[in-house]
Every structure is written in structure tokens, then in C-alpha cells.
C-alpha positions in Angstrom: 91.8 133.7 59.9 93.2 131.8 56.9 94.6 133.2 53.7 92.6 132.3 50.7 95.0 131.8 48.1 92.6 133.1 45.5 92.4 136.2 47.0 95.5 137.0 45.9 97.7 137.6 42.4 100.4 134.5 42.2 103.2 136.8 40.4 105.4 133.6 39.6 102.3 132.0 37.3 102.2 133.5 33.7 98.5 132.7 34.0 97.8 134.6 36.7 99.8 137.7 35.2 98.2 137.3 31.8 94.3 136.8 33.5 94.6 140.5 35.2 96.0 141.7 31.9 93.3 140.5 29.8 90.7 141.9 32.4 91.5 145.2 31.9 92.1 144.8 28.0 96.0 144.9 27.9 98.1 142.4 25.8 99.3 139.2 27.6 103.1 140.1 26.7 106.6 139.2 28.6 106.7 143.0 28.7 103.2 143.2 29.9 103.8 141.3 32.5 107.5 142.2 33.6 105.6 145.6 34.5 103.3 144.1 36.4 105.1 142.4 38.5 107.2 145.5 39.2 104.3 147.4 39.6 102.8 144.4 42.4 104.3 144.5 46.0 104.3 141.2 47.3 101.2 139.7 48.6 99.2 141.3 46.2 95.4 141.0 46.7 93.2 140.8 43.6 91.5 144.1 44.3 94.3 145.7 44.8 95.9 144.5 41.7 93.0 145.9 39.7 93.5 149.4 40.9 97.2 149.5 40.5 96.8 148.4 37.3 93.5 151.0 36.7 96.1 154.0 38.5 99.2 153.1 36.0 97.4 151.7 32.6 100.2 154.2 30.3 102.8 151.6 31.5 100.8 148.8 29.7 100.3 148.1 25.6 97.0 147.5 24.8 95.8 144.0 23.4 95.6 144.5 19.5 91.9 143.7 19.9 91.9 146.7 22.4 94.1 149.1 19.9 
């Protein structure tokens, strides 16, 4: 079976990082995203990166939209 490539997050793209920030209302910051990628094992699926994020959201500032 193949590997969809949008099935999973892409942790070198800021735009990837910064679309499952936004989802879930957090700011699209360096430090945003520094956490999430140490919070992401490799070969991350989407999903997956939605409930790690959901599980850990006090490591994460809020957008100022969100505040």
C-alpha cells in the first residue's frame, strides 16, 4: 500500500507547522512551532498530530485572536 504524503505532517515546511497550529487556535510562532516539532515523532500522521497537540495545548501560546 502506498504512503499518501498528505496523510502526514511535513515538519521541515513552516506551512505545514503553522496549518496544525491555526487548526487548533494557537499562534503560528517560531516558538510555536519549535514545540511542535519536538512534540511530533517522525512520520507523523495528521490525526495523530491533532491529538498530540489536543493532549499538550499548555505547551502552546494562543493566537492573539484566540487570547
Amino acid at each position: 500500500m502506498a504512503i499518501k504524503d498528505s496523510e502526514y505532517v511535513n515538519q521541515s515546511q513552516e506551512t505545514e507547522l503553522n496549518y496544525c497550529l491555526r487548526k487548533h487556535g494557537l499562534a503560528q510562532s517560531a516558538d510555536n512551532r519549535k514545540a511542535l516539532k519536538d512534540l511530533l515523532p517522525p512520520r507523523t500522521r495528521t490525526e495523530e498530530a491533532d491529538r498530540l497537540i489536543l493532549a499538550n495545548l499548555d505547551k502552546f501560546a494562543k493566537s492573539a485572536s484566540q487570547s
